[in-house]
C-alpha positions in Angstrom: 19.2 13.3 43.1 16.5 15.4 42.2 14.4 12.4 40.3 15.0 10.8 43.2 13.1 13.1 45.3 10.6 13.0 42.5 11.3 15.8 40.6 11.5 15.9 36.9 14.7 17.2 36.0 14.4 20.5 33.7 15.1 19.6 30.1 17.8 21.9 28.6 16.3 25.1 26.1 18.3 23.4 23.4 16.1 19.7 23.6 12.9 21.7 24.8 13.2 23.6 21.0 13.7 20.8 19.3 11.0 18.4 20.6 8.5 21.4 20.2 10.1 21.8 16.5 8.8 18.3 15.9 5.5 18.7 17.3 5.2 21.7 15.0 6.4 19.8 12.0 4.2 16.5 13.0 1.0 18.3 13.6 1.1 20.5 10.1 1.9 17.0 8.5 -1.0 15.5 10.2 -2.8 18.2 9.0 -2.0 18.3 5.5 -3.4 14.7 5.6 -6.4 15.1 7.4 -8.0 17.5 5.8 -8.6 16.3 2.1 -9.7 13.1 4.3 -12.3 15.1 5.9 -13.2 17.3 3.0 -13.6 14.1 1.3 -16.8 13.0 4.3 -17.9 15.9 4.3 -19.0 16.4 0.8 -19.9 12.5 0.3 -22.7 13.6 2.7 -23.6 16.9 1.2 -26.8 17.6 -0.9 -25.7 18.4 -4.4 -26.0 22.3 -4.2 -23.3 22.5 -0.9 -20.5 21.4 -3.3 -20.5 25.5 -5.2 -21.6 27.3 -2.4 -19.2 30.0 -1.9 -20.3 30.2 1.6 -17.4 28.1 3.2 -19.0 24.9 5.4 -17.3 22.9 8.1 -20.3 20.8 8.2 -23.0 19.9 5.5 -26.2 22.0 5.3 -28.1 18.7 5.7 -27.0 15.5 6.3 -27.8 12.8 3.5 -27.1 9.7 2.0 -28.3 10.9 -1.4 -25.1 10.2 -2.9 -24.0 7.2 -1.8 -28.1 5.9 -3.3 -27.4 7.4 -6.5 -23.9 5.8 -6.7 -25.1 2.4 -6.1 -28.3 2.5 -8.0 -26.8 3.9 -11.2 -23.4 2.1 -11.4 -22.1 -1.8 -10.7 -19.9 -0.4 -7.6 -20.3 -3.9 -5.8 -19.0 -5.1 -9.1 -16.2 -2.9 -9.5 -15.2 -3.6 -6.0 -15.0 -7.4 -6.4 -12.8 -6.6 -8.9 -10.7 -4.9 -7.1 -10.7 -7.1 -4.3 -9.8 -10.2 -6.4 -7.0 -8.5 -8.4 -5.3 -6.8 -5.6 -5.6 -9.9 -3.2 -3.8 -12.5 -6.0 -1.5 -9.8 -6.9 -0.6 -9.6 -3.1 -0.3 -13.3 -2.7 2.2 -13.8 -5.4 3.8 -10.4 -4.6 4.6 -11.3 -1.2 5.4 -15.1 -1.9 8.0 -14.2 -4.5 9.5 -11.3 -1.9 10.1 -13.5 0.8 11.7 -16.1 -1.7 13.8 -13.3 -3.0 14.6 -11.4 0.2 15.8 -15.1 1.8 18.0 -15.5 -1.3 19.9 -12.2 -1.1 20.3 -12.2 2.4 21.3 -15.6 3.5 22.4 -17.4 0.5 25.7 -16.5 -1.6 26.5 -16.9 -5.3 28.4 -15.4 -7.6 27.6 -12.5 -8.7 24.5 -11.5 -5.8 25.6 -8.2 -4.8 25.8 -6.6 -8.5 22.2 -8.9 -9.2 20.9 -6.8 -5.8 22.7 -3.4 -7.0 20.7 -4.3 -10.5 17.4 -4.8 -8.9 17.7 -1.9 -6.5 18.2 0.3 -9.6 15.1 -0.6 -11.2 13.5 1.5 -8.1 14.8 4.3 -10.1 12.4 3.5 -13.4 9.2 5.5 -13.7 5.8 3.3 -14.2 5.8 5.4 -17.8 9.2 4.4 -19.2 8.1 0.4 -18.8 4.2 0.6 -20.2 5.1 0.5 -24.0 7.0 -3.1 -23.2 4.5 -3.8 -20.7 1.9 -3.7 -22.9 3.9 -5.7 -25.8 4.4 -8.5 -23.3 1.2 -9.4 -22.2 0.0 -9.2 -26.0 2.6 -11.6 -26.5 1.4 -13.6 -23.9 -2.1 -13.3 -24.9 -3.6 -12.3 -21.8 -4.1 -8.5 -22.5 -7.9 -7.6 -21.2 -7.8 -10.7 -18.6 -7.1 -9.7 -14.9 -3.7 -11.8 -15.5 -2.5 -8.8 -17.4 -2.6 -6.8 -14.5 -1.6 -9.4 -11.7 1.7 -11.0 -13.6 3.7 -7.7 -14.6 3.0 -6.5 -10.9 3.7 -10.3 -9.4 7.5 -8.9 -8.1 8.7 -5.8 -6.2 11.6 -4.3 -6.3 11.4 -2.5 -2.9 9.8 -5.2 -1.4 12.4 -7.5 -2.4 15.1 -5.1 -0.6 12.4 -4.8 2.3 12.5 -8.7 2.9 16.5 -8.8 2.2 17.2 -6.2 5.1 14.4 -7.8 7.4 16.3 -11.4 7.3 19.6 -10.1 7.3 19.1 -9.6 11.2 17.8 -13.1 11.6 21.4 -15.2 13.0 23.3 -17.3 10.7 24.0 -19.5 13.9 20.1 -20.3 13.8 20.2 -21.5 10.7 23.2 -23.3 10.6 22.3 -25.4 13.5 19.6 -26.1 11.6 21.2 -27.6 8.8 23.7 -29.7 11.4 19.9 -31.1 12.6 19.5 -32.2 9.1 17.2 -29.6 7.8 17.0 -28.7 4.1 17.0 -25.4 2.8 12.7 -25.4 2.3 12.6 -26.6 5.7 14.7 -24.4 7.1 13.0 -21.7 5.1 9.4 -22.5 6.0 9.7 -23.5 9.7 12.8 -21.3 10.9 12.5 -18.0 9.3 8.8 -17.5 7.5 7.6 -17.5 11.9 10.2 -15.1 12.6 9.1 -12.7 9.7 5.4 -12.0 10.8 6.2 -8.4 11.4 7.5 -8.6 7.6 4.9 -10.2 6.0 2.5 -7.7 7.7 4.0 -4.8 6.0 4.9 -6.6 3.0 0.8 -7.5 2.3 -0.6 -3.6 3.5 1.7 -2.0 0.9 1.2 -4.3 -1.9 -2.5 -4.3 -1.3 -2.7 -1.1 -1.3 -0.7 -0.1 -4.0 -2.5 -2.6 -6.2 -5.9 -1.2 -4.6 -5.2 2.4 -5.3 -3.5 1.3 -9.2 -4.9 3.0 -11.6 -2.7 3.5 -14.7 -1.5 0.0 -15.8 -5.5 -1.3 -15.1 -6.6 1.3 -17.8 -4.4 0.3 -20.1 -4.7 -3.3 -19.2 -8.3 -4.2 -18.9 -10.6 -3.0 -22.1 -14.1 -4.4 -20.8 -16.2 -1.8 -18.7 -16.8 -5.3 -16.7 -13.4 -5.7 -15.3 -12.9 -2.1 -14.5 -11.7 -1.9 -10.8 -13.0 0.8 -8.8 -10.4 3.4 -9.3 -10.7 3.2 -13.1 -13.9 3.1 -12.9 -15.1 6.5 -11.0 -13.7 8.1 -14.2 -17.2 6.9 -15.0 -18.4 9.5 -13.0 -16.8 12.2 -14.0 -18.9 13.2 -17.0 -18.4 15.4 -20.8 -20.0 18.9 -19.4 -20.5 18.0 -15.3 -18.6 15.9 -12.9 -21.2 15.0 -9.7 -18.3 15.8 -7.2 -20.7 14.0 -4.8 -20.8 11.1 -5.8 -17.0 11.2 -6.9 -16.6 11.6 -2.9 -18.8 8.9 -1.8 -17.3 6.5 -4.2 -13.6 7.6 -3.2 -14.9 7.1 0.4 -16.3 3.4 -0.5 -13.2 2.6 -2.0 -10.7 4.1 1.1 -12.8 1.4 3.7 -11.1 -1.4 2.9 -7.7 -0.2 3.4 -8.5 1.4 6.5 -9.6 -1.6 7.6 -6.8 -3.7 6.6 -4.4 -0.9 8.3 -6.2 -1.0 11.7 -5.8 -4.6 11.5 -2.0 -5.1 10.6 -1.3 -1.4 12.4 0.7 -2.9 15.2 2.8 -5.4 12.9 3.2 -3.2 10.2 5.3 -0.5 12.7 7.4 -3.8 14.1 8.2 -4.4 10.6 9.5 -1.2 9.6 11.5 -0.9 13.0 13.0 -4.5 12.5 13.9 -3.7 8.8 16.1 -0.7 9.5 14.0 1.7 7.5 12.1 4.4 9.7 
């Protein structure tokens, strides 16, 4: 009666505690992230001598762009970037090509044996980056691609999260759909590429942000991998900056700044399907 007469109701003490406890909690989280981000700009801009001031700065002395000139006049960052770019763009393609294949497989097909071949694949989730480099390594020896870009896009071509990912996002798509499909006469590549690839946008959204950035932002596996300075990708290579008796913590920042554009770009551009995604798939 009272909303009614347009007046909010009074929530009880109870709700009013717990929706400021998650305030609380959600701003110290944003916090925790923000400011290494903005430490981060603000001493990509600072003249050399700010960085050891003990005199604690909220803003640069002086702005300049002195770093960001000595970056790209002293080291091939464009290169490095392209590097990046093409690795982490193939790797993506494949990654998210052989998810979706993978994801449709477990979730709307049956053979014997799928749930313990999921259960397997699910436990490999639990298997450090470490543990696997040593066979890694063997393998693309074997193969004869160690110190060729292939070395780093093949062993990374297949996710196990993102394979669970596509599996719980198609799981909600109806059998009935499908299977009035196949009455219509439609194959199981049909049914595949017109019926349910359309009806996972929202998936293959979050599916290409994570796997780009996660190859954007690799950095062990590429160091081991790639052996010429001239397929270094950006984060191996600021450990070019970082020299025997001084690191220039300046240009460090610009360069982690350069390299953090892209993915913020790419996230503002999938932000709306890449929160649909998670939603759809269950996991929040």
């Amino acid at each position: 009666m009272a909303a009614r007469d347009g007046v909010r109701p009074s929530r009880p003490p109870r709700v009013r505690l717990g929706l400021l406890a998650r305030t609380v909690v959600a701003a110290l989280a944003a916090l925790v992230v923000f400011v290494p981000m903005y430490s981060m700009v603000v001493i990509a801009f600072s003249p050399r001598r700010d960085v050891f001031d003990r005199e604690l700065r909220l803003l640069p002395s002086s702005w300049t762009t002195e770093n960001f000139r000595e970056l790209f006049a002293d080291y091939p960052v464009w290169l490095w970037m392209g590097n990046s770019f093409t690795v982490a763009a193939l790797t993506t393609v494949l990654t998210v090509a052989l998810n979706l294949s993978a994801g449709y497989a477990f979730a709307k097909t049956r053979f014997r044996g799928d749930t313990l071949v999921f259960l397997l694949l699910l436990s490999t989730l639990m298997i450090p980056l470490q543990a696997v480099v040593i066979p890694q390594f063997r393998l693309v020896s074997e193969l004869g691609i160690y110190g060729t870009f292939w070395a780093v896009i093949l062993p990374g071509a297949a996710s196990a999260f993102g394979i669970f990912l596509a599996r719980q996002f198609m799981t909600a798509i109806p059998d009935e759909l499908l299977e009035a499909a196949r009455i219509d006469g439609a194959g199981e590549l049909a049914i595949f590429f017109r019926i349910v690839l359309p009806l996972c946008r929202p998936l293959i959204a979050v599916l290409t942000l994570l796997t780009f950035m996660y190859h954007w932002n690799d950095f062990l596996w590429p160091l081991i991998a790639l052996k010429e300075r001239e397929l270094y990708r950006l984060p191996v290579a600021l450990g070019f900056l970082n020299g025997q008796y001084e690191t220039n913590y300046g240009g460090v920042m610009a360069a982690t700044l350069v390299s953090s554009i892209p993915m913020v770009v790419l996230f503002l551009l999938f932000q709306r399907s890449f929160v649909a995604g998670f939603a759809r798939s269950g996991i929040r």
